[in-house]
N, C-alpha and C positions, 0 to 999 in steps of 0.2 A: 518888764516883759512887754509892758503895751508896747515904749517906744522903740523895742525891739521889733516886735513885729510892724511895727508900721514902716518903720527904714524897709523890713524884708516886701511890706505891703508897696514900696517906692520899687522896688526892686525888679521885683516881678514885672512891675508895668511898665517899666522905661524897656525892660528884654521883649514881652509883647509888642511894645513900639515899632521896636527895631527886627523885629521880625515881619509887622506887617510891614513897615517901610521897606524892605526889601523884596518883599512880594507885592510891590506896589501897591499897598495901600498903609495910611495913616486915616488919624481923628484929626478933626478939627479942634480949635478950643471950646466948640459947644457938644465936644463927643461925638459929633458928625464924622462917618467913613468919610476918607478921602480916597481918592485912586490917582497914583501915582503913574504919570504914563511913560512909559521908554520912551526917550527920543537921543535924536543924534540931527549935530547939523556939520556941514563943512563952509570954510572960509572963501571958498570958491567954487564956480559951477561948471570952470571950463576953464583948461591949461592951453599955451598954442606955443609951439617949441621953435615957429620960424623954420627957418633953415637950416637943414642937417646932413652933410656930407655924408653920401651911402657909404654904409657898413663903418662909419664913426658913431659917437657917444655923446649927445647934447650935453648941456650942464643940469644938474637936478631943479627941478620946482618944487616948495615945497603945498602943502595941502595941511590943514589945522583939522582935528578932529574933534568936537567938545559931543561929551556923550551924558546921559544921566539917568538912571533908573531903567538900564538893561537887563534882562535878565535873563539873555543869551550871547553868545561871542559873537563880536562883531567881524564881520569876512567884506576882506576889499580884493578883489580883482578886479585884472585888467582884460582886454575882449580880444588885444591884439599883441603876442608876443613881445615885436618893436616900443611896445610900450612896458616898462618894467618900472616896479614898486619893492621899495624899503622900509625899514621901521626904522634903521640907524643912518642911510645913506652908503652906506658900505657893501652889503650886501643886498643884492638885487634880486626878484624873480617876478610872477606875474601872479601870487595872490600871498596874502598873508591876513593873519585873524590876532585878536588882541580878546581876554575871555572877559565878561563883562563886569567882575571887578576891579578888574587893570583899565581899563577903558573908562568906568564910571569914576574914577577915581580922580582922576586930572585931563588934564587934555594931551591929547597926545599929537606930534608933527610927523606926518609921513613924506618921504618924497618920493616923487617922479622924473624920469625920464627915458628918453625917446634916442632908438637906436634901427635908423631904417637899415634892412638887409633883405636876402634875395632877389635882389636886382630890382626892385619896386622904385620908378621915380615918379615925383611929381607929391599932391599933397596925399596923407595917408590921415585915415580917421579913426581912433578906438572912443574906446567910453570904459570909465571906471565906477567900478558900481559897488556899492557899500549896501550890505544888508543885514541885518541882525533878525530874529525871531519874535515876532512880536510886533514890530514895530515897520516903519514903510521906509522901500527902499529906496536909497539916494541912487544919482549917476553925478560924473560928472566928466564932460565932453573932451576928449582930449582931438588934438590936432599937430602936423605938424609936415613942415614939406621937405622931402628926399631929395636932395641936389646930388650931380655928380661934381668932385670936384673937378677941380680947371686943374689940364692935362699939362703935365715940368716933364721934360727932360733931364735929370740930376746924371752927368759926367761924371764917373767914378776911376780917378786915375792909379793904377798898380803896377807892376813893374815899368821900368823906365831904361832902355837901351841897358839892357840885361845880358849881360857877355855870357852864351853859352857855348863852351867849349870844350877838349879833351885833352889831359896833362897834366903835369904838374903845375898847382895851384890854380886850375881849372876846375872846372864843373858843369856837367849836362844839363843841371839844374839848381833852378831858385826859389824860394820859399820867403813869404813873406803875408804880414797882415794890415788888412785895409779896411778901412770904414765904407759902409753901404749903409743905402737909408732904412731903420727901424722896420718900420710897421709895412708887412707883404701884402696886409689886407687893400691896400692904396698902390701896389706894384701891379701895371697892365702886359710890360713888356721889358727884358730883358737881354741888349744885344751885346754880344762881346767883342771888339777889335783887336788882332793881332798884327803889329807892325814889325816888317823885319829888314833890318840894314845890313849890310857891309860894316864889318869891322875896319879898321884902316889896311889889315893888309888883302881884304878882300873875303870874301865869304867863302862857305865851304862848299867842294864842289858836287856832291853830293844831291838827291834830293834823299832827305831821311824823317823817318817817323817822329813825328810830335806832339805834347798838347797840354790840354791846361786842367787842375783839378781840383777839388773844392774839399778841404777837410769837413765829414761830416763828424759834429764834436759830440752825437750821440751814438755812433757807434766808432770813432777814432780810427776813421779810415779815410783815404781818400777815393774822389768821385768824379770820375773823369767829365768833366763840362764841354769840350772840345775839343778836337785832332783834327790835324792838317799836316801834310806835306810839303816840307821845306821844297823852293826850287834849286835847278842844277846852278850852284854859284854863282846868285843872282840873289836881289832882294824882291820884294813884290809892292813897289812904289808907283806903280800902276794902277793901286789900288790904291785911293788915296787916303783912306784910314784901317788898310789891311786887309785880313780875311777878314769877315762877319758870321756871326755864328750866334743864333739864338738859342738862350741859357733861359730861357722862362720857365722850365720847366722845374730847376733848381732853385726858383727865386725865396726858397724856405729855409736855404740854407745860404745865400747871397744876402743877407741879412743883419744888419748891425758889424759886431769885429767881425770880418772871416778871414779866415786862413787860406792862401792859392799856394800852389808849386806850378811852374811853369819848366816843361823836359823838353827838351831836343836831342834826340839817336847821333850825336856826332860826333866822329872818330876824331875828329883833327883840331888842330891847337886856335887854327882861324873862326869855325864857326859861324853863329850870327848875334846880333845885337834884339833885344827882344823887347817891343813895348805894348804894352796890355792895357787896353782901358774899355768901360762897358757905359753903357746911354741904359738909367735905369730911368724907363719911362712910368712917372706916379699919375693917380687919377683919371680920366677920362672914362671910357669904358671900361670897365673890368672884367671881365665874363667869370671867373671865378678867384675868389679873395684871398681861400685857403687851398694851397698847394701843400702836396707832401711826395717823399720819394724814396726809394728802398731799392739796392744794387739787387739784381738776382745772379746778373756773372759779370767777370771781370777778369779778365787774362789780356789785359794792358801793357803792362808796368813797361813792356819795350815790344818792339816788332816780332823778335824769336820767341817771345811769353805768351803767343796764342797757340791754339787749340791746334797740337799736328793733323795736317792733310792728309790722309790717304793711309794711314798705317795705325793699326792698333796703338789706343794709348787708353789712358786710367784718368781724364779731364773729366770732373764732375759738370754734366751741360742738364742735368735732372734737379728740378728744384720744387717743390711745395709754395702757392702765394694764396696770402687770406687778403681778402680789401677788407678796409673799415666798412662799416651800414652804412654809413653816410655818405659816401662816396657818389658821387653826380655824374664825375667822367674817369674811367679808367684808360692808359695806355701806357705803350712799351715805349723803350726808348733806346735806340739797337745805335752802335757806328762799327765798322769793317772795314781792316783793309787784313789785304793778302799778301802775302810774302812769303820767297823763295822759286824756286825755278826746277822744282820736281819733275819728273819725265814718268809717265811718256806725256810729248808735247801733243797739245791740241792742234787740232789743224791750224796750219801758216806758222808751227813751229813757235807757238802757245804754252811755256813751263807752265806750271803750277807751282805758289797760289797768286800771283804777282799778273801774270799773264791769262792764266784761262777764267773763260768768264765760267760760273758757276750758280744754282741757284740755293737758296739756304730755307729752310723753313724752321718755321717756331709751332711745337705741336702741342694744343691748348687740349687738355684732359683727353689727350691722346689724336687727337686728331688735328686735321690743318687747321692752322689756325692764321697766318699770316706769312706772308713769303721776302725774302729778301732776294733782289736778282742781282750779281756782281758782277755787269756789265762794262760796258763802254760808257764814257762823259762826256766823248769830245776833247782830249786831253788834246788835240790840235790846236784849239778854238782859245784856250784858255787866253786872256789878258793880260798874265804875268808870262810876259814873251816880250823876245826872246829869251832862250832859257840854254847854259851849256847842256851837252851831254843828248841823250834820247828822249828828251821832253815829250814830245808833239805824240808819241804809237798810246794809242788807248790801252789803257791797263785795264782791271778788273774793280769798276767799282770806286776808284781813286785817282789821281791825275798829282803829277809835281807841279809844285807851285800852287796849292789848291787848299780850301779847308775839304777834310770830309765830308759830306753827307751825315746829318742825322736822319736814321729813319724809325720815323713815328707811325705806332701801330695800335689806333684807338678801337676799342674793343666797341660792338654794335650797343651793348648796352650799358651801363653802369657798371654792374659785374660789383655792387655793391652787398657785401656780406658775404659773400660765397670765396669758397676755399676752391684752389684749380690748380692741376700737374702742366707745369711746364719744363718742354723741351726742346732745345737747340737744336736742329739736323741740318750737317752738311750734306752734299748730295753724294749719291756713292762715287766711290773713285780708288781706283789702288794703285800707290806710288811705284816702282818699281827703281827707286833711286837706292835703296841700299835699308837696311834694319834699322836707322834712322832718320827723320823726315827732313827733308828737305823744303817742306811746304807749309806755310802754318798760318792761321787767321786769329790776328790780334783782335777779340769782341769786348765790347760794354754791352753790359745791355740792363737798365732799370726800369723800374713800373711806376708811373704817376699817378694820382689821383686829387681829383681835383673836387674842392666842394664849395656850399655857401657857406658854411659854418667850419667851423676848428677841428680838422683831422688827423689824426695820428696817421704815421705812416704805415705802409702793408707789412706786413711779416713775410720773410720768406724763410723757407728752412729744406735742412736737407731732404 
């Protein structure tokens, strides 16, 4: 029984031990309290990440943490989002805690790094600061400078004298997939080139509706990037790399594989030869990283698939749009042309919708909100001249031999979070050509939003 109880008498006091040793304090060997103090040290007092390509990802640093006799969780944050902390390197954010017998226990390796964004250049300073309860708080200095990078020009070449024609074993249209460079966040500008040749036995004589379209592979449709009017049987080598046509506004879906179809309206077996290539300009300034884009209308797919002029029809031009919260810049993104030669003419013997100028408005939760006018361009003026046929008399809005107009219509504020009724209106007018139109306006028209960080695109619904 004694040596019974004296094992239990060992017992009892190594569990006392280790009780006050956990509550900071122990005996000495002469039975002296001791008091155990919390402490923590780091391997370093200050990280400096050099130079970092805005809205890129430095490589991680890591930071050692040796801890001992905590006896509350230890919490490391960071002072400056751009600066971000792991516990595995994997997953990132800007604070994390380790409780203090995970922390007392071994030493633990955190890392860091350093991701300048919101347009910030030059050098950027946070401090990472370690604190636990009890005990005195660490910092440690972080540093690091926001470079832009140096501004490439990357050539992206896609169709290549592309026969579009009508017939047997013809085709109005081609389809094909092409590599564009990765990462949008590094994409400043987007231009498109359309070059068009003579076939050998000569081009069509025509000028007719065209353009080029971008599968968007989350919702498996296409999205028209740009329209242009063929010239009257001619090419436009005048232009010495085509029409030009900026597509920046797509650059989210211009991205890695993508998918184009490039159409030309034309009836006859000669046609045109068609070459497509875009100058995706990386680096330099970027004013915003994350583009996104969501169709609200689309009555495209050919010249007679737009909205009829002047006569009762059942074309949905009423749509519901939400923006993401985050959204910086909102705008529209509208192209028209007209077509057909409905009566009564406008004065100087003006059909509609080909001929009379017209104005269009887009009405934002009922009211004006931005106007389209489809006037005159100067189709005299034009460069691609001469041209067969009636090139030179001003149409409404469009010229042969010409790209279309994109017309952009950025909203005064962000227009971020908010949900908005929009509507297309032509201006009035009644055909008087017969209980079918004669008159009809091919539209696109999508919503951009632009941010510093990763947006999803708007919603639009009926």
């Amino acid at each position: 029984m004694k040596i019974h109880f004296a094992q239990r008498t060992v017992s009892y006091a190594f569990f006392f031990s280790a009780i006050l040793f956990l509550m900071g304090c122990a005996n000495d060997d002469s039975g002296n309290q001791l008091v155990l103090t919390p402490e923590f040290s780091t391997d370093v007092s200050a990280l400096d990440f050099n130079d970092v390509v805005l809205n890129q990802i430095s490589e991680r640093l890591p930071i050692v943490i040796d801890a001992s006799h905590l006896t509350n969780e230890l919490i490391v944050s960071s002072s400056d989002e751009q600066f971000e902390i792991s516990r595995d390197g994997n997953v990132y954010t800007n604070i994390i805690s380790f409780t203090a017998a995970n922390i007392n226990a071994e030493q633990k390796t955190i890392y860091v790094r350093f991701g300048p964004k919101n347009q910030n250049t030059g050098t950027i300073d946070g401090t990472l600061t370690l604190s636990s309860a009890g005990t005195t708080t660490q910092t440690v200095s972080l540093t690091g400078n926001s470079v832009l990078a140096q501004e490439e020009v990357i050539n992206v070449v896609t169709f290549q004298d592309s026969h579009h024609a009508f017939g047997s074993g013809l085709s109005q249209s081609q389809t094909g997939t092409f590599d564009f460079p990765e990462d949008m966040t590094q994409i400043s500008k987007i231009s498109m080139f359309v070059k068009l040749v003579c076939p050998a036995g000569g081009c069509n004589a025509w000028d007719v509706y065209a353009n080029i379209a971008v599968m968007n592979k989350a919702t498996s449709t296409w999205m028209e990037i740009g329209r242009y009017i063929t010239p009257y049987g001619v090419d436009n080598h005048q232009l010495e790399r085509g029409f030009e046509i900026d597509v920046t506004d797509f650059k989210s879906l211009l991205t890695g594989s993508v998918e184009l179809k490039s159409f030309v309206e034309v009836w006859g077996s000669d046609g045109w030869n068609v070459s497509v290539d875009f100058d995706v300009t990386t680096g330099g300034e970027i004013a915003y990283p994350y583009y996104a884009i969501s169709e609200i209308l689309q009555y495209n797919r050919h010249s007679l698939d737009g909205i009829p002029y002047g006569v009762p029809n059942d074309f949905d031009v009423d749509k519901t749009v939400t923006i993401p919260e985050n959204a910086e810049v909102t705008n529209l993104r509208t192209i028209i042309t007209g077509w057909g030669h409905a009566t009564p003419n406008d004065p100087g013997g003006r059909p509609c919708a080909e001929w009379c100028y017209r104005r269009h408005n887009i009405l934002i939760n009922g009211s004006q909100g931005f106007e389209h006018y489809m006037g005159p361009l100067g189709c005299g003026s034009n460069p691609v001249s001469p041209q067969a046929g009636n090139w030179s008399p001003s149409r409404a809005g469009w010229c042969p031999g010409m790209a279309v107009p994109n017309r952009i219509d950025e909203f005064d504020t962000s227009m971020a979070g908010e949900t908005f009724t929009f509507e297309y209106d032509l201006e009035d007018w009644v055909s008087n050509s017969g209980g079918t139109s004669n008159a009809y306006y091919a539209i696109s028209n999508f919503v951009v939003v632009k941010s510093n960080t990763p947006i999803d695109a708007p919603v639009v619904t009926e």
